[in-house]
C-alpha positions as CSV (number, residue, x, y, z in Angstrom):
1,X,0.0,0.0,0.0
2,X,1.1,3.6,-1.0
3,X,2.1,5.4,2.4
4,X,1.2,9.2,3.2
5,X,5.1,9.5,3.7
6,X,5.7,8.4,-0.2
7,X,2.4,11.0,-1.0
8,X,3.8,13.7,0.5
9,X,7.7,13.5,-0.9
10,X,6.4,13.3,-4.0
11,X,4.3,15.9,-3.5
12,X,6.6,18.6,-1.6
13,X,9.3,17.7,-4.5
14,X,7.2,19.7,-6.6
15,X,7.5,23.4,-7.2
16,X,5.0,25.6,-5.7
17,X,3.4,22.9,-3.6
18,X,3.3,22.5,0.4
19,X,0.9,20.6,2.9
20,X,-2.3,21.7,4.7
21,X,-4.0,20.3,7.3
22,X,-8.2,21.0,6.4
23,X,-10.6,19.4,9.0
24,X,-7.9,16.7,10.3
25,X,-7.3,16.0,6.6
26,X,-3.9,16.4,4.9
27,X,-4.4,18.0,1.5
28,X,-1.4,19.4,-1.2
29,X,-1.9,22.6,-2.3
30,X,-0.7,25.0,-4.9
31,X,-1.5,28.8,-4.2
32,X,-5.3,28.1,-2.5
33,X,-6.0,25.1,-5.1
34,X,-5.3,21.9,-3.9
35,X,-4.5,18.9,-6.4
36,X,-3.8,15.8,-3.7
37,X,-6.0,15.6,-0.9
38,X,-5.9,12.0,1.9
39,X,-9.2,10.8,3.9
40,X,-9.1,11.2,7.4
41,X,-8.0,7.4,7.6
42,X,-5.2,7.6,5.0
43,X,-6.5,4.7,2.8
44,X,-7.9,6.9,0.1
45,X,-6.6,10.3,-1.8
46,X,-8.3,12.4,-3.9
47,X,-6.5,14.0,-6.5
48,X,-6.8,16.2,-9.8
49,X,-8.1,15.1,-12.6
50,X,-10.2,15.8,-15.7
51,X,-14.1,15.9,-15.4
52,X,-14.8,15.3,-18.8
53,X,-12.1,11.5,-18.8
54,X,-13.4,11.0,-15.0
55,X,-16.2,8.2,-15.7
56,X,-14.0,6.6,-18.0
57,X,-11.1,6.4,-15.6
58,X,-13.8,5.2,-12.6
59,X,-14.8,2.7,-15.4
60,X,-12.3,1.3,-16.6
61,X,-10.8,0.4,-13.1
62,X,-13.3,0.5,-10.6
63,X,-11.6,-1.7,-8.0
64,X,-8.6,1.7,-8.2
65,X,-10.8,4.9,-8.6
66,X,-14.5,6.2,-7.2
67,X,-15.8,9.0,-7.9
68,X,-16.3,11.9,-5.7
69,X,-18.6,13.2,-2.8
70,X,-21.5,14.5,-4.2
71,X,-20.6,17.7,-2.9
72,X,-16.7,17.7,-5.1
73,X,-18.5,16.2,-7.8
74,X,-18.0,19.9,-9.4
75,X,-14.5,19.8,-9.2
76,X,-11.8,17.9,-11.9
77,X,-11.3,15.0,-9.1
78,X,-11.3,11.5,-8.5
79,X,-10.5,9.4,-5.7
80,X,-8.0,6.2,-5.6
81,X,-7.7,3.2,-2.9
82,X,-4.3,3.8,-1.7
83,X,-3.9,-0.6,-1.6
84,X,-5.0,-0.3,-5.3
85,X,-2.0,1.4,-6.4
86,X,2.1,1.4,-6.4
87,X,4.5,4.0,-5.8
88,X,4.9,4.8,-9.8
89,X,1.1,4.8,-10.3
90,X,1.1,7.2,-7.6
91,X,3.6,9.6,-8.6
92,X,1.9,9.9,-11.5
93,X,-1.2,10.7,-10.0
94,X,0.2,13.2,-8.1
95,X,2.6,14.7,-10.9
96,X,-0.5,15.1,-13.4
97,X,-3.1,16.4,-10.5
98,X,-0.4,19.5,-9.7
99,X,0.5,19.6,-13.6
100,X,-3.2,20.8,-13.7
101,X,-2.3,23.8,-10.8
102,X,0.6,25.1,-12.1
103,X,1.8,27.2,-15.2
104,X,2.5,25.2,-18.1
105,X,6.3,26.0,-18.1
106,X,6.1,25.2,-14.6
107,X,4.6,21.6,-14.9
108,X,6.9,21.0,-17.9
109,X,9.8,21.3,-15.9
110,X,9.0,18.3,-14.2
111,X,10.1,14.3,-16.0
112,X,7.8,11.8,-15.1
């Protein structure tokens, strides 16, 4: 299972990002936006992601991704079983949900 300690160094690595703590929850944040955020228990994160490729995402691999509350259903995000995923998966997750948050020379100076 993907730890919050492998979330966040991933996360911090990136420029322009640092932590929060919302509502005992730890969310990643660029500026006020936030692109990673972990359920209070740590065995989910939500993260950035397109609305309009969402359901097909969900769909595709519905044992990995769910959508989100009702009330984020608004938002470009989709949620992810932290024991569904590796470390690579979820660097990817997390590089793409900031690459959304950022300029785009910032986000290209970032290799995946």
């Amino acid at each position: 299972m993907v730890t919050v300690e492998e979330i966040r160094e991933v996360a911090l690595s990136l420029p322009r990002a640092y932590e929060a703590i919302v509502r005992d929850r730890i969310k990643f944040r660029v500026g006020q936006i936030v692109f990673v955020a972990l359920s209070r228990d740590e065995t989910t994160m939500g993260f950035g992601y397109p609305k309009d490729e969402r359901d097909a995402l969900i769909e595709a691999e519905p044992e990995k991704f769910f959508p989100p509350s009702k009330s984020d259903a608004r938002f470009n995000w989709v949620q992810v079983r932290l024991d569904a995923i590796d470390a690579d998966e979820m660097r990817e997750l997390v590089i793409d949900a900031w690459r959304m948050c950022v300029p785009k020379k910032v986000a290209a100076s970032i290799d995946t």
